[in-house]
N, CA, C and O atoms as CSV, one atom per row, in Angstrom:
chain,resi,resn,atom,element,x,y,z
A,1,UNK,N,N,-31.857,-7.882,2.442
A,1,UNK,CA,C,-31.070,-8.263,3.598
A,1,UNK,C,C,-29.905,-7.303,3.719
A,1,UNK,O,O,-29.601,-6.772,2.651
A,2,UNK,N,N,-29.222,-6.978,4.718
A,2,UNK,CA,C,-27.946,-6.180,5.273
A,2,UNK,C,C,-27.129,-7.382,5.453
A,2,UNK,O,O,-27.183,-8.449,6.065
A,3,UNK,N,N,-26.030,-6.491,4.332
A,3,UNK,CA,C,-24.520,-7.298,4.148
A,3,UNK,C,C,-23.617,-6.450,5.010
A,3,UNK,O,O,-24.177,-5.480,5.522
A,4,UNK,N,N,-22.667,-6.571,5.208
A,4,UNK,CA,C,-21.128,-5.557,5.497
A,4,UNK,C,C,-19.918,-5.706,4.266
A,4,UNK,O,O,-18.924,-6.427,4.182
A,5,UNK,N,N,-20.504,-4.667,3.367
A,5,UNK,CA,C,-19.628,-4.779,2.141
A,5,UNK,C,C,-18.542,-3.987,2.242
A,5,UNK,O,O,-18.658,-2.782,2.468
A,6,UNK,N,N,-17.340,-4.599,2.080
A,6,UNK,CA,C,-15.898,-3.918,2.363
A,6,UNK,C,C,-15.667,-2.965,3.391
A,6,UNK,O,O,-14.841,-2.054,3.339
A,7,UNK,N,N,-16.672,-3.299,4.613
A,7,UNK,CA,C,-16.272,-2.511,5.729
A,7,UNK,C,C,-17.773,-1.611,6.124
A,7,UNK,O,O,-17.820,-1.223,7.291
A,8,UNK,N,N,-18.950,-1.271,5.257
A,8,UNK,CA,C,-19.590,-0.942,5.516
A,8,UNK,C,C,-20.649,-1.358,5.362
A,8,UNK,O,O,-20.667,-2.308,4.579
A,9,UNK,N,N,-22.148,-0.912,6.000
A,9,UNK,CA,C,-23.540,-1.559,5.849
A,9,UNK,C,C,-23.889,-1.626,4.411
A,9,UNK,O,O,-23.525,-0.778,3.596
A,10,UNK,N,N,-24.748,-2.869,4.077
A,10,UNK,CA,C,-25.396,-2.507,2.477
A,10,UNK,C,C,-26.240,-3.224,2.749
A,10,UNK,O,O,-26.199,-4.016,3.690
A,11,UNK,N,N,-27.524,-3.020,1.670
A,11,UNK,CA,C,-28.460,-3.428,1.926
A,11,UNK,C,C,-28.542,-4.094,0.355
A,11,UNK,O,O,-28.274,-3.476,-0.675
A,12,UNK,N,N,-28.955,-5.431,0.438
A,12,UNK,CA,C,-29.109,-5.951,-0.932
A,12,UNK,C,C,-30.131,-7.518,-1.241
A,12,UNK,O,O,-30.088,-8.427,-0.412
A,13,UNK,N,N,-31.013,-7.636,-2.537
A,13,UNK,CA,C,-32.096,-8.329,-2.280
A,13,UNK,C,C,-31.254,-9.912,-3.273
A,13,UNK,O,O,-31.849,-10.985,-3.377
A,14,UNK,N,N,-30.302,-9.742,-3.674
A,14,UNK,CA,C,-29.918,-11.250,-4.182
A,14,UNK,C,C,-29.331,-11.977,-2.593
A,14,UNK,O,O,-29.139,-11.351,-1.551
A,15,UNK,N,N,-29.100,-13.743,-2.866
A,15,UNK,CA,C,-28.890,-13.939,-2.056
A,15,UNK,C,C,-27.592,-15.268,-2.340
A,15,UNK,O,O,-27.493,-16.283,-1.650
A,16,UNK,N,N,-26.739,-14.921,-3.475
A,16,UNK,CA,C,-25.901,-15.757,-4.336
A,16,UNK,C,C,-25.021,-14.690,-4.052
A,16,UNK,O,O,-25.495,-13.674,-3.544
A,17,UNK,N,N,-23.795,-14.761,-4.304
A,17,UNK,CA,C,-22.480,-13.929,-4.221
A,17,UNK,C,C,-22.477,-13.095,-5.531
A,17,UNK,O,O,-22.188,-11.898,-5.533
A,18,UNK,N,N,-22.864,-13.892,-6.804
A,18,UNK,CA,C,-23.134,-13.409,-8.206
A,18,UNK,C,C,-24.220,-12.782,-8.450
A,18,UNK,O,O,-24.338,-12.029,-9.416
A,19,UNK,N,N,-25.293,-13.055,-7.466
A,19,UNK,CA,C,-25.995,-11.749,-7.645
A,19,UNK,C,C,-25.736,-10.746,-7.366
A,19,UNK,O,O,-25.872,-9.857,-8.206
A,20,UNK,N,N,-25.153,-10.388,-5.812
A,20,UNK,CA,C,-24.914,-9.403,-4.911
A,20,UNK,C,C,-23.897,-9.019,-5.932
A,20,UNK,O,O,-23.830,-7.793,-6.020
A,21,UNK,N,N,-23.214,-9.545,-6.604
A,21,UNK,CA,C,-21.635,-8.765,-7.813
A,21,UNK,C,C,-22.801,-7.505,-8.787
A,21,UNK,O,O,-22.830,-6.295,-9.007
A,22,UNK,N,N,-23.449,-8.477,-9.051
A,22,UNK,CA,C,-24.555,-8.067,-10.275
A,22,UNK,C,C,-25.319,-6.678,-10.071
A,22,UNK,O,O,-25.562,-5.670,-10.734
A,23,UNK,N,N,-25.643,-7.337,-8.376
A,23,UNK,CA,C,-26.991,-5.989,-8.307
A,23,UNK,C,C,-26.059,-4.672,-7.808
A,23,UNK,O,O,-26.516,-3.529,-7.788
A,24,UNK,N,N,-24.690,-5.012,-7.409
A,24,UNK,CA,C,-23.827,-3.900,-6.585
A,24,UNK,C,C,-22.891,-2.643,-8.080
A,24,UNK,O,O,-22.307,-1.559,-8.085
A,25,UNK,N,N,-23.362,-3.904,-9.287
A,25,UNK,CA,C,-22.824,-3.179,-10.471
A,25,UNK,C,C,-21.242,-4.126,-11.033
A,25,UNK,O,O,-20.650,-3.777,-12.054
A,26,UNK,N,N,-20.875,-5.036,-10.371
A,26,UNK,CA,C,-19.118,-5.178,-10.933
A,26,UNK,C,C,-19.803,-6.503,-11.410
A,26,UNK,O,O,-19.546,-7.532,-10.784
A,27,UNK,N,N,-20.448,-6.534,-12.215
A,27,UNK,CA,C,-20.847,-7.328,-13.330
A,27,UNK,C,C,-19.907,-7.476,-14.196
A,27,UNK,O,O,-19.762,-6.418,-14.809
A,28,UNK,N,N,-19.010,-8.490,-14.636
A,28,UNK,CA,C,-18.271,-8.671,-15.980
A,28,UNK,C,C,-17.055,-7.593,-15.309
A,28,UNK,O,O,-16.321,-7.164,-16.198
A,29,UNK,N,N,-16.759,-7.155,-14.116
A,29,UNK,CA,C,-15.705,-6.783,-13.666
A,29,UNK,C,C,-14.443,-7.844,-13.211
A,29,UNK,O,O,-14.645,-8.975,-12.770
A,30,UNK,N,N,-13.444,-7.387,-13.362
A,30,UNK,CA,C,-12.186,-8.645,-12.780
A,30,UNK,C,C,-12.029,-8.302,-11.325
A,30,UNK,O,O,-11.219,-7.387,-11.177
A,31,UNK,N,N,-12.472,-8.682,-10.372
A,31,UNK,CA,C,-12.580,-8.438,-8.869
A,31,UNK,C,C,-12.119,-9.626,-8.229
A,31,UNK,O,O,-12.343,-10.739,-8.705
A,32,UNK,N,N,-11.156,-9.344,-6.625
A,32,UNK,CA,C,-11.146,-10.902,-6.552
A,32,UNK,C,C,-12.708,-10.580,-4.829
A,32,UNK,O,O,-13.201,-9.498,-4.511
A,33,UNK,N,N,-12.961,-11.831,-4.248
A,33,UNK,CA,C,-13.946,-11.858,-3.096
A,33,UNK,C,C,-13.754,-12.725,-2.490
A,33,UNK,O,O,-13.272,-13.828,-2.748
A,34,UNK,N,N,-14.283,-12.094,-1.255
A,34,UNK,CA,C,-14.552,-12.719,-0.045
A,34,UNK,C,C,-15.936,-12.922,0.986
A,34,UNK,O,O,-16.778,-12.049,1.200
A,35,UNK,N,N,-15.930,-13.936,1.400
A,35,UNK,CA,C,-16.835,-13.768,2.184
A,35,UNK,C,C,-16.385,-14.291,3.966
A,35,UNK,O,O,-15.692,-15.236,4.346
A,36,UNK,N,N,-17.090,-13.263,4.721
A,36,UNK,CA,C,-16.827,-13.729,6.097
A,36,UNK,C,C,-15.005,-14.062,6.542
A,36,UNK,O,O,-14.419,-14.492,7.536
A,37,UNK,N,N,-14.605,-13.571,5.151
A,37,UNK,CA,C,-12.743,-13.949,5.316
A,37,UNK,C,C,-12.174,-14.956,4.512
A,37,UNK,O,O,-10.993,-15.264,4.355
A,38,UNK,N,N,-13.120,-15.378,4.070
A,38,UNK,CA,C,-12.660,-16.688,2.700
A,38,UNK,C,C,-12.681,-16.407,1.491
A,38,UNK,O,O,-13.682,-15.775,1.151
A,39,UNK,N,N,-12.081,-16.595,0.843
A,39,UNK,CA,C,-11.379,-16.315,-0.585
A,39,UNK,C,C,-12.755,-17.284,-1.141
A,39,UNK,O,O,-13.309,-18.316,-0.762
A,40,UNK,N,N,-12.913,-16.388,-2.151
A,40,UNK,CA,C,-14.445,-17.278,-3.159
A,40,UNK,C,C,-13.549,-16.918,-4.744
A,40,UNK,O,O,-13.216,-15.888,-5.331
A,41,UNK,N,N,-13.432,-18.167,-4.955
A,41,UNK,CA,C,-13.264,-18.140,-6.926
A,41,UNK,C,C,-14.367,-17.639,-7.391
A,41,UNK,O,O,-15.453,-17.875,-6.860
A,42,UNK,N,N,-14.198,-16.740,-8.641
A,42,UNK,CA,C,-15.159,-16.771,-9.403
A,42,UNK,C,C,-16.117,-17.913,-9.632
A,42,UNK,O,O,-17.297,-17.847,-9.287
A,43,UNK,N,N,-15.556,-19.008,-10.250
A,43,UNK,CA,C,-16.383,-20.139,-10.609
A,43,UNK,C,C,-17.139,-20.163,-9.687
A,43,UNK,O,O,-18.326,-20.242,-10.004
A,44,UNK,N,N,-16.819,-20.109,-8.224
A,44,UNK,CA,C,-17.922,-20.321,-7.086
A,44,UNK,C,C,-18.797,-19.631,-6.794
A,44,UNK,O,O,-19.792,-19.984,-6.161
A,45,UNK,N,N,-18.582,-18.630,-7.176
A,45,UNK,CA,C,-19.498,-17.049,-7.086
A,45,UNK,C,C,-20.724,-17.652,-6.913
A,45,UNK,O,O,-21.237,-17.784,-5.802
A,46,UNK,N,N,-21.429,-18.175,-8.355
A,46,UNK,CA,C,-23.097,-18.995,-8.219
A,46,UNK,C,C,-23.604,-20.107,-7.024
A,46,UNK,O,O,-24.721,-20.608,-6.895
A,47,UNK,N,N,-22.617,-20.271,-6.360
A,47,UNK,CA,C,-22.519,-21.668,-5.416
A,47,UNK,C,C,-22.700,-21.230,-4.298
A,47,UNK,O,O,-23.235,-21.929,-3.438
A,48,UNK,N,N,-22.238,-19.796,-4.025
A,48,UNK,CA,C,-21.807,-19.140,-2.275
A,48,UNK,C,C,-23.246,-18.222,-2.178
A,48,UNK,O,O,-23.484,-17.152,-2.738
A,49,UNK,N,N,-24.020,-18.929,-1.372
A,49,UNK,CA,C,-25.168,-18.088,-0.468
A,49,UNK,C,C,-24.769,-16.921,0.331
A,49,UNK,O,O,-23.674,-16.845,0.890
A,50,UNK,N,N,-25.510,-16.178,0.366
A,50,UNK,CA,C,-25.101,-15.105,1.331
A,50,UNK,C,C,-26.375,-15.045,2.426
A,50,UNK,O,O,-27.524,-15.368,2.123
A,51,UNK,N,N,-26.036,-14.657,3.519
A,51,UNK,CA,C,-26.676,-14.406,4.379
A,51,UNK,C,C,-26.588,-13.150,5.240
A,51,UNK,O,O,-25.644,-12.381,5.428
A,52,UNK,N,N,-28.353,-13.160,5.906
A,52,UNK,CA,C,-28.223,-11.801,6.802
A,52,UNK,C,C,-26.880,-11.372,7.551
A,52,UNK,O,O,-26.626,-12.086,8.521
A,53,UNK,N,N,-25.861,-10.223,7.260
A,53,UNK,CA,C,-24.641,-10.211,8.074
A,53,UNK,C,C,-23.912,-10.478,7.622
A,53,UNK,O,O,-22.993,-9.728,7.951
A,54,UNK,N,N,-23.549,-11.272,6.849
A,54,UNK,CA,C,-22.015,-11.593,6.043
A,54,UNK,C,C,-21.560,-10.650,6.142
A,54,UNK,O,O,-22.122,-9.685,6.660
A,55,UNK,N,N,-20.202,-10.642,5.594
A,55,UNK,CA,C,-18.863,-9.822,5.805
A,55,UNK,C,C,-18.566,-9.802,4.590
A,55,UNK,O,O,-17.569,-10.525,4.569
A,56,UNK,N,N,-18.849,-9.283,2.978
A,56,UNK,CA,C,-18.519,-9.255,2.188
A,56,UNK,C,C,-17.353,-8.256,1.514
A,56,UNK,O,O,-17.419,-7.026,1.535
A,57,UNK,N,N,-16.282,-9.031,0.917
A,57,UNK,CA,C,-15.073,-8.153,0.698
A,57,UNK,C,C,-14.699,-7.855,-0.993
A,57,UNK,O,O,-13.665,-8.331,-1.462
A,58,UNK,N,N,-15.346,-7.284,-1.580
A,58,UNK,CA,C,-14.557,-6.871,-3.031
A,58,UNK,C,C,-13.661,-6.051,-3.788
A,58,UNK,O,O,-13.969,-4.894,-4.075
A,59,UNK,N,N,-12.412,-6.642,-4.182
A,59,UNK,CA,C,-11.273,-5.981,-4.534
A,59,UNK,C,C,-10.753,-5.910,-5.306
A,59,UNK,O,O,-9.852,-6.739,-5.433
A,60,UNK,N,N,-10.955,-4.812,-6.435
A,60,UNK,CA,C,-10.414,-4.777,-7.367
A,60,UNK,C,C,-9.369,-4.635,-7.686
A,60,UNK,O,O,-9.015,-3.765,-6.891
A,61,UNK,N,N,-8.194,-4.922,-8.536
A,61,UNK,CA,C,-7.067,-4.689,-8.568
A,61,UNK,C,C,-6.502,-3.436,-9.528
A,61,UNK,O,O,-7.011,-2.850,-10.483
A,62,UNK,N,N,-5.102,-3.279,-8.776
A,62,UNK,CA,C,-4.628,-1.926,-9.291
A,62,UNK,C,C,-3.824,-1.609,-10.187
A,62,UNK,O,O,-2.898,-2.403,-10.357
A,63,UNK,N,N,-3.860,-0.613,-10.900
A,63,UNK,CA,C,-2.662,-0.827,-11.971
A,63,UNK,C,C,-1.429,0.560,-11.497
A,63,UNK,O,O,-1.737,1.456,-10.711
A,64,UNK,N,N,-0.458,0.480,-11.976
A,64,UNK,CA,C,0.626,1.545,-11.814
A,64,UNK,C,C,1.281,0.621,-10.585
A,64,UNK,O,O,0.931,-0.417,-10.023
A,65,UNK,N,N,2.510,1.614,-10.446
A,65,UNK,CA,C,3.448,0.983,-9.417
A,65,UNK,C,C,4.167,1.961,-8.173
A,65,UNK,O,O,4.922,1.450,-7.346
């Protein structure tokens, strides 16, 4: 299925938020997400379906100042 990951097209075959983490690589990464504009906890990650089109947002955080 085609997501819109952080602004651009992706194409990806999970259909859980924790997969799409998994198959995109930030596996066991500290990232925070979104979907469609909503803040997803980790814990929820396994809970949040994704669908054809979502708006998926992942952001890792920065260090230095």
């Amino acid at each position: 299925m085609q997501i819109v990951l952080n602004g651009k097209p992706c194409d990806v075959a999970r259909d859980r938020l924790d997969g799409v983490l998994e198959e995109l690589g930030y596996q066991g990464a500290k990232v925070a997400t979104a979907v469609n504009g909503n803040f997803v906890a980790g814990p929820l990650r396994a809970e949040t379906w994704i669908k054809d089109g979502d708006r998926v947002e992942v952001i890792a955080p920065m260090q230095g100042g």
